[in-house]
VOMIBA-183911 format. One record per residue: residue in one letter; y, z, x of N, C-alpha, C, O in turn. Coordinates in Angstrom, 3 decimals. Example, Ala and Ser with C-alpha at 12.3 -4.5 7.8 and 13.67 -1.06 7.14 Angstrom:
<sites>
SITE,A,-5.690,7.800,13.190,-4.500,7.800,12.300,-3.300,7.800,13.200,-3.319,8.465,14.236
SITE,S,-2.250,7.080,12.850,-1.060,7.140,13.670,0.030,7.870,12.900,1.138,8.039,13.409
</sites>
This chain:
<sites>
SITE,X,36.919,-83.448,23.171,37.574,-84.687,22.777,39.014,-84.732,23.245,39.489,-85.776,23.692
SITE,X,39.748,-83.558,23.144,41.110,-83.623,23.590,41.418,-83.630,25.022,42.489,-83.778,25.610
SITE,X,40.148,-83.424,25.469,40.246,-83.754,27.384,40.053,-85.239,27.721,40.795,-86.013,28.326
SITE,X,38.640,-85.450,27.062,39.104,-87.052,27.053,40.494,-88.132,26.748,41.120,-88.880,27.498
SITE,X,40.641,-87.764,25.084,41.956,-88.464,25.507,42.972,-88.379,26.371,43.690,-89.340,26.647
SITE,X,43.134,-86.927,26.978,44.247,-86.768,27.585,43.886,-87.550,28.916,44.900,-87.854,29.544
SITE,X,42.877,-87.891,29.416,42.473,-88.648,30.600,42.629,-90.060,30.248,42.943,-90.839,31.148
SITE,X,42.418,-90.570,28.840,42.947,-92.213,28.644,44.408,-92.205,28.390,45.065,-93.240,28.502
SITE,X,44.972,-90.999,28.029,46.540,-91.104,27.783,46.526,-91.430,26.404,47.259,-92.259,25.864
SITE,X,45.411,-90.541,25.708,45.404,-89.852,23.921,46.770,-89.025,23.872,47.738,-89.183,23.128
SITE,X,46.538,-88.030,24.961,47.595,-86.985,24.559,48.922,-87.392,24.318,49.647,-86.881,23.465
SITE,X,49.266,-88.397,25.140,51.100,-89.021,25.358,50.868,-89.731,23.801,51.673,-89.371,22.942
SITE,X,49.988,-90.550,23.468,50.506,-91.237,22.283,50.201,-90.896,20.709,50.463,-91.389,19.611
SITE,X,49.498,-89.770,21.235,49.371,-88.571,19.899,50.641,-88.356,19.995,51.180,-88.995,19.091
SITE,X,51.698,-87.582,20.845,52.788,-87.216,21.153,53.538,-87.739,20.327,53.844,-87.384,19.188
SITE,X,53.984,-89.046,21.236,54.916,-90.466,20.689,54.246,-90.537,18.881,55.178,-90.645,18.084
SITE,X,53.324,-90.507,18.438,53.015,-90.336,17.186,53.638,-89.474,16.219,53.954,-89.750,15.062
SITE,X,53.784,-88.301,16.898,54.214,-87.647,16.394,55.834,-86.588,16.225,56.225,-85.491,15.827
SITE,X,56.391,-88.075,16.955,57.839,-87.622,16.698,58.278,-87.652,15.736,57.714,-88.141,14.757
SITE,X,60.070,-86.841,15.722,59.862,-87.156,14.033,60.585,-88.410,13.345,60.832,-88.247,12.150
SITE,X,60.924,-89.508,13.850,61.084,-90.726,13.418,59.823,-91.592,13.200,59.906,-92.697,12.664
SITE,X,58.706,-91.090,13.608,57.656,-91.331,13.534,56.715,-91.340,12.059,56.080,-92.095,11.322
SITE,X,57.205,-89.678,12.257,57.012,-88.588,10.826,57.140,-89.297,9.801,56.422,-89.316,8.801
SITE,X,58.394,-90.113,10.116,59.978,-90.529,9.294,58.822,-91.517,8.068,58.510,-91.476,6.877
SITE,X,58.550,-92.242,9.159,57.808,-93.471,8.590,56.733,-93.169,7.805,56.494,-93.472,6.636
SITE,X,56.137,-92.553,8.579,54.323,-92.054,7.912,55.137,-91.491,6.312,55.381,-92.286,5.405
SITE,X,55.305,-90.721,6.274,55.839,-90.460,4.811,56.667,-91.414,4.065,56.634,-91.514,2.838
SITE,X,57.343,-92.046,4.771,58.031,-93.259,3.692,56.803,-94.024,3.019,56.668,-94.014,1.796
SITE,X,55.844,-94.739,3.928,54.727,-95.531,3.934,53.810,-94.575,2.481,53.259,-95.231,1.597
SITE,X,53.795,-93.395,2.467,52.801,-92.688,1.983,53.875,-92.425,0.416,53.404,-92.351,-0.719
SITE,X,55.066,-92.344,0.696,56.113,-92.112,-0.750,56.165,-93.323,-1.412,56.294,-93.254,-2.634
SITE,X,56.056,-95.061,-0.603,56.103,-96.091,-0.718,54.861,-96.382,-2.024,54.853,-96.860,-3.159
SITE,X,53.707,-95.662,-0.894,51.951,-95.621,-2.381,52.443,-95.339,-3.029,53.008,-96.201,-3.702
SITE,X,52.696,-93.524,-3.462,52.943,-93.040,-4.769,53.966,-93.592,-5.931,54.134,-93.467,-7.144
SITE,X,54.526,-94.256,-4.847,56.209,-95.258,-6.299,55.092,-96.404,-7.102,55.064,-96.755,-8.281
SITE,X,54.430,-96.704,-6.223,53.657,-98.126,-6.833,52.837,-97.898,-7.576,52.617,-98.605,-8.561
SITE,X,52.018,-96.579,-7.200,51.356,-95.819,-8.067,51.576,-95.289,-9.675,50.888,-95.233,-10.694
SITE,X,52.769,-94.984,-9.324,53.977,-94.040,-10.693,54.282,-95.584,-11.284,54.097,-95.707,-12.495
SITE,X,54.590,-96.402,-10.779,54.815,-97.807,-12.006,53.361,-98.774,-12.403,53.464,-99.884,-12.924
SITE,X,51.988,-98.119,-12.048,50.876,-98.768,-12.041,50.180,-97.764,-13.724,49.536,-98.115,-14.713
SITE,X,50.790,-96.423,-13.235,50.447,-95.632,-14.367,50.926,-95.893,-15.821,50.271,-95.989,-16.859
SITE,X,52.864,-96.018,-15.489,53.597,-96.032,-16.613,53.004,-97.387,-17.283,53.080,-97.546,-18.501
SITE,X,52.418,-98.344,-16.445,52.162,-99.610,-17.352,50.785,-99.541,-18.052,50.279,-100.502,-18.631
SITE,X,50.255,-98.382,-17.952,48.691,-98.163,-18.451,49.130,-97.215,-19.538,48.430,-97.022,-20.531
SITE,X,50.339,-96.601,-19.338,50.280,-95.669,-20.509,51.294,-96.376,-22.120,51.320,-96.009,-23.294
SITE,X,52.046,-97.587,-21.305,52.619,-98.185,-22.346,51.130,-99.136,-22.751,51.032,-99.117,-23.978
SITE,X,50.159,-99.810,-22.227,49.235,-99.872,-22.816,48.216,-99.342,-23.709,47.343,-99.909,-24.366
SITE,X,48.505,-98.236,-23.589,47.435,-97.278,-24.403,48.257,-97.066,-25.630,47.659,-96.846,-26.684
SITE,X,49.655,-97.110,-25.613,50.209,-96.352,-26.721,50.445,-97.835,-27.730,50.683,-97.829,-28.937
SITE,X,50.285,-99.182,-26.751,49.937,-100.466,-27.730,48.808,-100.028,-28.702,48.804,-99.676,-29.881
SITE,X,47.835,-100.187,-27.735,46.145,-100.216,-28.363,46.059,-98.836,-29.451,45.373,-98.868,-30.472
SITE,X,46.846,-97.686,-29.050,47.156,-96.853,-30.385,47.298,-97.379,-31.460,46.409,-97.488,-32.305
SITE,X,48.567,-97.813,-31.573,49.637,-98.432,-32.599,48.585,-99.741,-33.392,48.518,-99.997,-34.594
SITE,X,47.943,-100.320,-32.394,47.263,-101.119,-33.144,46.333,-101.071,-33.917,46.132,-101.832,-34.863
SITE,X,45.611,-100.058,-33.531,44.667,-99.300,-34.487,44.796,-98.324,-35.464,43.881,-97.902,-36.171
SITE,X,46.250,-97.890,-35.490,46.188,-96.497,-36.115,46.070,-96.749,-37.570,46.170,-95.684,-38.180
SITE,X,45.894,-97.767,-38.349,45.343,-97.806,-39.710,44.302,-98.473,-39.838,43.745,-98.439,-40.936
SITE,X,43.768,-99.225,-38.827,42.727,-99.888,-39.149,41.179,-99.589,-38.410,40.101,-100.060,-38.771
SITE,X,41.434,-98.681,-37.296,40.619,-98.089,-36.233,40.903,-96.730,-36.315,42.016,-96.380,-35.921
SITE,X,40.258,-96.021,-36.675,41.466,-94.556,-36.193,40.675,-94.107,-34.820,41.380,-93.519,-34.000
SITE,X,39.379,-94.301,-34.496,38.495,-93.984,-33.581,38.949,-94.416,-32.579,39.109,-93.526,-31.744
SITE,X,39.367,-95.808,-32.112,40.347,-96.452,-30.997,41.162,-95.935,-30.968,41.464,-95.730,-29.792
SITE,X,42.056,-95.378,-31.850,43.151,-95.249,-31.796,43.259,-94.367,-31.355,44.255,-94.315,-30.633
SITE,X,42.480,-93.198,-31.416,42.283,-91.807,-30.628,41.796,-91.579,-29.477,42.126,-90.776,-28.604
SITE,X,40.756,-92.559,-29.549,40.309,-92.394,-28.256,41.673,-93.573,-27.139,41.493,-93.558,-25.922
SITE,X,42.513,-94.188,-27.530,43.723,-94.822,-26.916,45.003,-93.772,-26.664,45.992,-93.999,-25.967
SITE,X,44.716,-92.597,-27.405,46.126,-91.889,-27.314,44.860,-90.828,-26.628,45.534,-89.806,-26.755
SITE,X,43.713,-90.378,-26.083,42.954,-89.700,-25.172,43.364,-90.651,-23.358,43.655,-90.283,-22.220
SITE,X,43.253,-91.310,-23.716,43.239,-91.944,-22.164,45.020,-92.040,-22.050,45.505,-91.817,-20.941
SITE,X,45.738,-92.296,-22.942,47.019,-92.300,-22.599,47.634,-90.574,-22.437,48.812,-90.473,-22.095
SITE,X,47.028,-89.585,-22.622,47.039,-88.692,-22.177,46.655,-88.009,-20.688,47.427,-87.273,-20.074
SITE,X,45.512,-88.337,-20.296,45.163,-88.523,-19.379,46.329,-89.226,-17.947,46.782,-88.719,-16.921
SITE,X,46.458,-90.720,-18.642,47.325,-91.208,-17.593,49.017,-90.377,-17.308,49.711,-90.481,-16.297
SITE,X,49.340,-89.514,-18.666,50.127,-88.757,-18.565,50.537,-87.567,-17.613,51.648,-87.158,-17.275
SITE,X,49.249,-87.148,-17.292,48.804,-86.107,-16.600,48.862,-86.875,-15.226,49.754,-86.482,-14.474
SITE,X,48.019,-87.965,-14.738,48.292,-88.662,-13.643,49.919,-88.858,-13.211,50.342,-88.753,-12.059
SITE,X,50.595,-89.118,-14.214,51.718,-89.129,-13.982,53.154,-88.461,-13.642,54.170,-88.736,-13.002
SITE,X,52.658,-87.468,-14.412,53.063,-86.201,-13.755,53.132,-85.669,-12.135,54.043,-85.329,-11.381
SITE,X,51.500,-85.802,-12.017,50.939,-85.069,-10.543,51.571,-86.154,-9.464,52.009,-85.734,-8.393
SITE,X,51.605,-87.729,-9.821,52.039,-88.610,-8.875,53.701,-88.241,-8.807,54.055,-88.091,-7.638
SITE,X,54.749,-88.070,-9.746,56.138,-87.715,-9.644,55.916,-86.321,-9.020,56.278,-86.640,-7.888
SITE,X,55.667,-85.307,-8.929,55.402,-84.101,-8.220,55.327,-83.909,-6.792,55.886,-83.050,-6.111
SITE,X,54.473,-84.932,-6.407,53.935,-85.822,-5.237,55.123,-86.694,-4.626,55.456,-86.708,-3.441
SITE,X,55.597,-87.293,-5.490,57.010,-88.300,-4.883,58.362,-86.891,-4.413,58.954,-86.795,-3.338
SITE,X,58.500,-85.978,-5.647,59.799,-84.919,-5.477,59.429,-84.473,-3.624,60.189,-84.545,-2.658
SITE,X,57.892,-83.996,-3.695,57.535,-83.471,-2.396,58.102,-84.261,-1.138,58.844,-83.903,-0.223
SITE,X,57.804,-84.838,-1.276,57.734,-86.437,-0.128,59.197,-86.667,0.087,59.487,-86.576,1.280
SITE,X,60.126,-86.916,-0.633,61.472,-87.141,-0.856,61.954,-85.738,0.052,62.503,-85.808,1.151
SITE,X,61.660,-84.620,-0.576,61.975,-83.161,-0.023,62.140,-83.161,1.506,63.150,-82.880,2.151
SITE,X,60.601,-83.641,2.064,60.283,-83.367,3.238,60.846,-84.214,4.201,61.150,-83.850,5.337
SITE,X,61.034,-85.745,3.589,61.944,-86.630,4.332,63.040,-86.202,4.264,63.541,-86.585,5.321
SITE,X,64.072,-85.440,3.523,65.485,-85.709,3.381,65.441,-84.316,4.863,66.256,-84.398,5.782
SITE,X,64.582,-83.388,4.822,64.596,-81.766,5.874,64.050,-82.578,6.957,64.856,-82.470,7.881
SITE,X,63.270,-83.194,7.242,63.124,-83.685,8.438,64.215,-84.862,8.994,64.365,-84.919,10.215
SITE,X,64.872,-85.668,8.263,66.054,-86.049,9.209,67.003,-85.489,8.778,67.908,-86.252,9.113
SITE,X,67.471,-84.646,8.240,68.190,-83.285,8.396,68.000,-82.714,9.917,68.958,-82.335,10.592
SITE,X,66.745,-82.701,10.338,66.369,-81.276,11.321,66.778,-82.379,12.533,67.560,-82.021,13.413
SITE,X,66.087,-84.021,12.529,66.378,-84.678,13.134,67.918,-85.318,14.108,68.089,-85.520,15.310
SITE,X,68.882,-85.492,12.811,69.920,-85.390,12.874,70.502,-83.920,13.890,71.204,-84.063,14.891
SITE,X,70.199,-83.048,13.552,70.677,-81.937,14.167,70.290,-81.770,15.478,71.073,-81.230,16.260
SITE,X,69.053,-82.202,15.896,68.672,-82.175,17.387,69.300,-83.402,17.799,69.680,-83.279,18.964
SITE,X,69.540,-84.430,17.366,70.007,-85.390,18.307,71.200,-85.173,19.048,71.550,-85.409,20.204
SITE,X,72.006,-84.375,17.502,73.881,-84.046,17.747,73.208,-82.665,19.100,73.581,-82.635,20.273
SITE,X,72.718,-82.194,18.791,72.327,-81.371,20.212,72.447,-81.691,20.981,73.295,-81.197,21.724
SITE,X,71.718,-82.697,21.339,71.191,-83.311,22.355,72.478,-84.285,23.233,72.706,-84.397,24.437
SITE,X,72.903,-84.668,22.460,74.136,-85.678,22.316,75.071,-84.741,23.266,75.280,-85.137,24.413
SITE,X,75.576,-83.651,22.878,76.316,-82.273,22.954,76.290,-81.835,24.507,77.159,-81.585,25.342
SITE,X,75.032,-81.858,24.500,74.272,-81.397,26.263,74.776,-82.068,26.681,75.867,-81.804,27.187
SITE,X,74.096,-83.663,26.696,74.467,-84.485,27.298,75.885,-84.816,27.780,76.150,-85.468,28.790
SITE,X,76.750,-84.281,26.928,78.328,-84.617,26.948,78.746,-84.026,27.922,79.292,-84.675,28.815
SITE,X,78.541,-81.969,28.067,78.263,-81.000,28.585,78.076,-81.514,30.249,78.950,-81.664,31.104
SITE,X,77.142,-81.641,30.307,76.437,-82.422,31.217,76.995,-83.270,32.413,76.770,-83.213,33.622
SITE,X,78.155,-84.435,31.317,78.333,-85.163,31.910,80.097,-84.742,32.374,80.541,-85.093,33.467
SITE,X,80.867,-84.034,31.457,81.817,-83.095,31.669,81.691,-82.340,32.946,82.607,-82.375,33.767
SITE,X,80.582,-81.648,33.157,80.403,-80.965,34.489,80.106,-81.934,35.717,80.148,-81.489,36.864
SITE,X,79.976,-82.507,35.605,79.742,-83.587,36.698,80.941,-84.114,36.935,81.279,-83.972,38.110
SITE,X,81.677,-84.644,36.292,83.072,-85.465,36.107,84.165,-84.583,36.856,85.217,-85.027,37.315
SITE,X,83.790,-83.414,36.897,85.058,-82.426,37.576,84.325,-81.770,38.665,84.871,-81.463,39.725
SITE,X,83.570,-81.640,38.506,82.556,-81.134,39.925,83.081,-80.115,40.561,83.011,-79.080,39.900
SITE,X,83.717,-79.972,41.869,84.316,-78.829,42.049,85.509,-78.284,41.660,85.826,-77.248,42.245
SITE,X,86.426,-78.809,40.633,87.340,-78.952,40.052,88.132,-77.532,39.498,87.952,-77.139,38.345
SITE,X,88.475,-77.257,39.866,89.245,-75.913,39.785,91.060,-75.999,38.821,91.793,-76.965,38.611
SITE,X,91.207,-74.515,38.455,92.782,-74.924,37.878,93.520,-74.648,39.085,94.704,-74.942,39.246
SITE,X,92.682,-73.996,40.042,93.642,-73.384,41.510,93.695,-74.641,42.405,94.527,-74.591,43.311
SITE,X,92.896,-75.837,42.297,92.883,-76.839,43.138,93.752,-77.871,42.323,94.022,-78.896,42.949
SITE,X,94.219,-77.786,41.090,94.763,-78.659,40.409,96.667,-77.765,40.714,97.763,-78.315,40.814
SITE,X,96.501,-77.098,40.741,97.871,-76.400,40.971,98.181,-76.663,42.417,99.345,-76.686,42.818
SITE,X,97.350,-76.824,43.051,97.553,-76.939,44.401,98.057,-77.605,45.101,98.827,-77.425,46.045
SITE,X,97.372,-78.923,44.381,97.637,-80.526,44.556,98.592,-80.687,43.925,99.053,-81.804,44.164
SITE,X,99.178,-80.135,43.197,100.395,-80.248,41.915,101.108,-80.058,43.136,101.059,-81.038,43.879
SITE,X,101.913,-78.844,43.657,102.669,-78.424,44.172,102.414,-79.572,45.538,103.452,-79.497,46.195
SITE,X,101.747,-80.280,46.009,101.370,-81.288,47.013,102.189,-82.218,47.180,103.090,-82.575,47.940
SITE,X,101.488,-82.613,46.007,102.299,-83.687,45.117,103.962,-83.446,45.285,104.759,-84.074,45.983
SITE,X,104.167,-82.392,44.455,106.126,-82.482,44.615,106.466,-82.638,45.826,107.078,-83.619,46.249
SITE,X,106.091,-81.666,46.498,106.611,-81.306,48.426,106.935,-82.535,48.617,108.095,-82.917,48.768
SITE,X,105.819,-83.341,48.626,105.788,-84.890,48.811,107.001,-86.101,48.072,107.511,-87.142,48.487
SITE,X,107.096,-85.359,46.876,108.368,-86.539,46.460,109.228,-85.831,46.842,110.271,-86.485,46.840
SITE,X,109.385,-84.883,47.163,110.780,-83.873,47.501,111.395,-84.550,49.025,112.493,-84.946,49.416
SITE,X,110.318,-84.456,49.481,110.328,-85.250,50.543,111.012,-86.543,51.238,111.572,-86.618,52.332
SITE,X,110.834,-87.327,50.461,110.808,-88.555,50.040,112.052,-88.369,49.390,112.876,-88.591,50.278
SITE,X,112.550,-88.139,48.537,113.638,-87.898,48.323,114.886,-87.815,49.303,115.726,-88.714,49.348
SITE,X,114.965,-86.282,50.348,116.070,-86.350,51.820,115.276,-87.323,52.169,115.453,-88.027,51.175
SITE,X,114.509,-87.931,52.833,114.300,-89.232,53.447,115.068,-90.400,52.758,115.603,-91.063,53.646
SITE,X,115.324,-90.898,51.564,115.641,-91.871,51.094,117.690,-91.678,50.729,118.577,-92.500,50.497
SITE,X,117.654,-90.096,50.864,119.016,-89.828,51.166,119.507,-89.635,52.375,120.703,-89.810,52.609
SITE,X,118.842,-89.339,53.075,119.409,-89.637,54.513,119.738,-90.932,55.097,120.465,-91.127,56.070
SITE,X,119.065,-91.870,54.329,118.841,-93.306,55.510,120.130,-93.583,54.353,121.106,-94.025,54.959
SITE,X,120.372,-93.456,52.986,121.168,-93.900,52.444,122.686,-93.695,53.049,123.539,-94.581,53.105
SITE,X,122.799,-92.675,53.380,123.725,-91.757,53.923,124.736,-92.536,55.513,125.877,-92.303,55.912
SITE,X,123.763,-93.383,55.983,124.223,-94.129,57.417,125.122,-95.406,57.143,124.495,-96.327,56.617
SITE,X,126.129,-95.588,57.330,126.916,-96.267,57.160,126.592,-97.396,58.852,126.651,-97.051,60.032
SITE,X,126.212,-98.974,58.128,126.163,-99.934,58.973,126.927,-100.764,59.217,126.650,-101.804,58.618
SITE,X,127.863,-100.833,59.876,128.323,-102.424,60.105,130.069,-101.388,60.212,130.172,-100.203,60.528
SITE,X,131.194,-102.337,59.834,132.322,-102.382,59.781,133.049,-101.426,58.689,132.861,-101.640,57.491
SITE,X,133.747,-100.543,59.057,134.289,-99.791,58.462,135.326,-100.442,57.674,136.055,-101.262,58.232
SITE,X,135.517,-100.090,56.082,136.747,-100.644,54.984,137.406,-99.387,54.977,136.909,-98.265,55.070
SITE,X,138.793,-99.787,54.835,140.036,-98.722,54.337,139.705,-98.966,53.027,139.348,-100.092,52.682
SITE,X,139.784,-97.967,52.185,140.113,-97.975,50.685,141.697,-98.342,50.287,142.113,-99.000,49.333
SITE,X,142.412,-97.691,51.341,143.895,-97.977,51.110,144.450,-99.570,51.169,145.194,-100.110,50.350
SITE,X,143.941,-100.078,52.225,143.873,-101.276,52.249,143.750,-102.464,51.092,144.554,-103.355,50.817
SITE,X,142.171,-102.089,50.391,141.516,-103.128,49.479,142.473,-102.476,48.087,142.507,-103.229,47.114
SITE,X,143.134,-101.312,47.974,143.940,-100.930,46.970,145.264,-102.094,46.811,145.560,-102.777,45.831
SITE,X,145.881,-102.025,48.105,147.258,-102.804,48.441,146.533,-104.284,47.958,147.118,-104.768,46.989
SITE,X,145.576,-104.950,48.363,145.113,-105.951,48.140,145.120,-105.996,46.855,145.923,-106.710,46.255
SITE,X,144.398,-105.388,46.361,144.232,-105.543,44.643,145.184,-105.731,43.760,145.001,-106.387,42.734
SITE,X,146.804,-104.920,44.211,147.458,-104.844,43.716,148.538,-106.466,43.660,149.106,-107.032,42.726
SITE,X,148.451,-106.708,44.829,148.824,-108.238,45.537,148.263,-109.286,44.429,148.927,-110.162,43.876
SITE,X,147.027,-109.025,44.253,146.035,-109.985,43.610,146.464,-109.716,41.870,146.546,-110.611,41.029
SITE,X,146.666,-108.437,41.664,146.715,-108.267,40.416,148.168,-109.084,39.815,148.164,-109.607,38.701
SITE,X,149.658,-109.111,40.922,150.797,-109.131,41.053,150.831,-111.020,41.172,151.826,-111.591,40.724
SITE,X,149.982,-111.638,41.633,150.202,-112.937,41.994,149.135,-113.341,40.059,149.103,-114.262,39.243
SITE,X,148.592,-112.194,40.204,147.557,-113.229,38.605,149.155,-112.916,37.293,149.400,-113.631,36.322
SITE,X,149.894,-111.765,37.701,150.754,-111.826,36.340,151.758,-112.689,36.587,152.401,-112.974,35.577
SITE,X,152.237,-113.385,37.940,153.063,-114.376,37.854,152.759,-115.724,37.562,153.585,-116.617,37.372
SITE,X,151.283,-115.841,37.531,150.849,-117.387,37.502,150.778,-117.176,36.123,151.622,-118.021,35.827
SITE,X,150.370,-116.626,34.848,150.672,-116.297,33.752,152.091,-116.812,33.443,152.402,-117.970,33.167
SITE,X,152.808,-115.848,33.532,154.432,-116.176,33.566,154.991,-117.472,33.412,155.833,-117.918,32.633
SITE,X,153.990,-118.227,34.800,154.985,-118.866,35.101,154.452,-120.314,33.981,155.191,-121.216,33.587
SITE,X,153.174,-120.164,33.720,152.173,-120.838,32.239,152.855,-120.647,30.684,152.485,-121.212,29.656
SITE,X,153.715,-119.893,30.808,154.127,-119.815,29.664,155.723,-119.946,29.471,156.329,-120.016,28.402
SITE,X,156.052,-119.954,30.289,158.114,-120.297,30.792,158.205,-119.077,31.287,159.398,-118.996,30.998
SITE,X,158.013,-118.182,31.720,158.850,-116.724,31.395,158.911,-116.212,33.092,158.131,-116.706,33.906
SITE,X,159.875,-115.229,33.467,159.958,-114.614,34.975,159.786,-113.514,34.437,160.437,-113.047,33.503
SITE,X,158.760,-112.966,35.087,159.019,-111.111,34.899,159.922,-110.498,35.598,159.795,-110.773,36.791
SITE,X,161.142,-109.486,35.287,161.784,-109.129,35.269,161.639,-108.629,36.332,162.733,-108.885,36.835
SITE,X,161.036,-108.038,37.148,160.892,-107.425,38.458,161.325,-108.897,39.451,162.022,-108.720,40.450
SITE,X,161.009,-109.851,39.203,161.507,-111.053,40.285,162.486,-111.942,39.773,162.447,-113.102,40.184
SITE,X,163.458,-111.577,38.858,164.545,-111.935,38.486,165.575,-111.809,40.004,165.509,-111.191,41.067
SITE,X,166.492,-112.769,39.368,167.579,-112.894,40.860,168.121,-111.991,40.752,168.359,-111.727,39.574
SITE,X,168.685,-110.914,41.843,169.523,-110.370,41.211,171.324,-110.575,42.277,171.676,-111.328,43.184
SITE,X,171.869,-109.676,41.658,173.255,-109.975,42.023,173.881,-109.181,42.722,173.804,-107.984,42.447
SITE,X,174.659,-109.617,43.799,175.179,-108.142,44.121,176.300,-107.070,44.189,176.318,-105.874,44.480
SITE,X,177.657,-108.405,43.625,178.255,-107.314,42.482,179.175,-108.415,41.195,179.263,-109.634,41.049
SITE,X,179.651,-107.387,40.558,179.995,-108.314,39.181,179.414,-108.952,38.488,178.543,-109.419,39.222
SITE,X,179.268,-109.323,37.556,178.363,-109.840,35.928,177.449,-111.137,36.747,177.681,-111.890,37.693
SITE,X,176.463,-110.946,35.933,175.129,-112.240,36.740,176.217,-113.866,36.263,176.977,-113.951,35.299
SITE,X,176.041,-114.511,36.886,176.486,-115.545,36.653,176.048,-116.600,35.923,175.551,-116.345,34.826
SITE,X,176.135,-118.001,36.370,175.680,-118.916,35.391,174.836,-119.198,34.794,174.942,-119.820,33.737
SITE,X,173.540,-118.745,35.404,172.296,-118.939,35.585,171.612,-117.937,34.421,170.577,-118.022,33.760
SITE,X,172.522,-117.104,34.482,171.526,-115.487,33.707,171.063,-116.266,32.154,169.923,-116.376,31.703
SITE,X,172.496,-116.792,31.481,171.735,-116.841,29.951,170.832,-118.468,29.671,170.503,-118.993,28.608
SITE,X,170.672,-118.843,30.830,169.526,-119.734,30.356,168.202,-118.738,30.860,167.200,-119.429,30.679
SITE,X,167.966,-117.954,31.187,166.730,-117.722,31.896,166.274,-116.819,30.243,165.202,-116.933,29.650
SITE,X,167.681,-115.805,29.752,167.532,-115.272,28.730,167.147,-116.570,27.297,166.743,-116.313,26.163
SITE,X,167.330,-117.373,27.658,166.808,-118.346,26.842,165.775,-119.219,26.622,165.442,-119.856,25.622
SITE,X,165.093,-119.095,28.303,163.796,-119.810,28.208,162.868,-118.773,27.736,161.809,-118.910,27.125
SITE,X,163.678,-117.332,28.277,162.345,-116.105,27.477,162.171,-116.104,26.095,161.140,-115.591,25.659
SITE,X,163.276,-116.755,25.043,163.185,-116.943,24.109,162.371,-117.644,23.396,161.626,-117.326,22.469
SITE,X,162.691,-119.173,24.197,161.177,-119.889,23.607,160.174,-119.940,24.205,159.420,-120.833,23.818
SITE,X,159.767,-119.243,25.150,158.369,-118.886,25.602,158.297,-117.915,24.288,157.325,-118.270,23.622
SITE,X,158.878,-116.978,23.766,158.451,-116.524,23.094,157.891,-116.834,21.385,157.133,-116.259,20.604
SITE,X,158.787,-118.136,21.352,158.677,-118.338,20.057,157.180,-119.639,19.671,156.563,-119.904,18.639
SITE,X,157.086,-120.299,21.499,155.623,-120.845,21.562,154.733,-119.809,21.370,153.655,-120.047,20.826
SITE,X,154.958,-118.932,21.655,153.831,-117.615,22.190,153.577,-117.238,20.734,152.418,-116.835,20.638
SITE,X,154.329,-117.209,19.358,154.295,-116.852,18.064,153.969,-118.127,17.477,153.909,-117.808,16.289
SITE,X,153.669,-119.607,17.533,153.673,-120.688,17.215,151.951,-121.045,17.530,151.118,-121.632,16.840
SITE,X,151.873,-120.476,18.735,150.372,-121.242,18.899,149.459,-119.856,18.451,148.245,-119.977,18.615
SITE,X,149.927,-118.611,17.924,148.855,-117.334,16.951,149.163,-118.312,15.946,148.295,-119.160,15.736
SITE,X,150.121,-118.356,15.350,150.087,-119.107,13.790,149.132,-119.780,13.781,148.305,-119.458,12.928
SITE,X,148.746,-121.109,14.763,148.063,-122.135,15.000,146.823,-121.543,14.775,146.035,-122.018,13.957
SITE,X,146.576,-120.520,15.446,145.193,-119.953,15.269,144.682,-119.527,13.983,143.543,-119.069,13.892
</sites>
């Protein structure tokens, strides 16, 4: 018989039958009976212990023979919870065992795919290329300092754009000056001998009230 099926392709779906998610089911299906079973009993045995009660002063013969069969179903009831603990047992160890081969499996697979991903991958080929790598920006580096290094076009004096600056700096403090009344003292007239003449104490006087606008418009502020 087992040659035959294996020629209709019995054997593969005996197989597939018998995986254990398969397992999984067949016993749920079979723990599923016994629950329906265990609440088919308890309702026969709260019946019996009615039909007791109802007789027990007026029947005693029913009534015994009602607490005989509710004994009985007791015993059924028992063997069916016994039957459920089993069932429960064997499901919780089989996807237990299940669980554990998959994470296996899972594991390999990872394994697997880790080794593939680096393939010939070495720490001596990763150091290698490391040091590649720098040469290369190092490289790149005097290259980008050298070309920096070439001076194009028209040569500047520094001494030059200094004198300039100073010109520029020298013409911005006289236009100041000259915005507010005042001569800076470096371009005062001067004299070339005997006491400054007519001219000196008004100039000492416009510095005065430049100065006293100059204290008039902070107040303002």
């Amino acid at each position: 018989m087992s040659g035959i099926w294996g020629w209709f392709g019995g054997g593969a779906a005996q197989k597939r039958k018998d995986t254990p998610k398969n397992v999984i089911l067949d016993l749920r299906t079979q723990l599923e009976m016994l629950q329906k079973r265990e609440a088919h009993i308890l309702r026969q045995i709260e019946e019996q212990d009615k039909e007791a009660r109802k007789h027990v002063t007026t029947n005693k013969t029913a009534a015994k023979n009602a607490l005989r069969r509710k004994k009985v179903f007791e015993g059924n009831l028992e063997q069916t919870m016994n039957h459920i603990g089993t069932l429960e047992q064997q499901i919780n160890a089989i996807e237990a065992a299940n669980i554990n081969k998959e994470t296996f499996e899972a594991m390999q697979k990872a394994g697997a795919a880790m080794k593939t991903i680096h393939g010939k991958l070495t720490p001596e080929k990763v150091d290698e290329a490391m040091e590649q790598l720098q040469e290369a920006n190092q490289l790149n580096d005097e290259i980008s300092q050298a070309i920096s290094s070439v001076n194009i076009g028209q040569q500047i004096d520094d001494d030059e754009l200094n004198e300039q600056l100073e010109e520029l700096m020298q013409q911005d403090l006289e236009d100041k000056m000259l915005e507010t009344g005042s001569v800076p003292v470096d371009r005062l007239p001067t004299v070339a001998n005997g006491e400054p003449k007519g001219k000196a104490p008004a100039v000492v006087e416009d510095d005065e009230e430049a100065e006293l606008r100059k204290l008039q418009a902070e107040m303002a502020m």
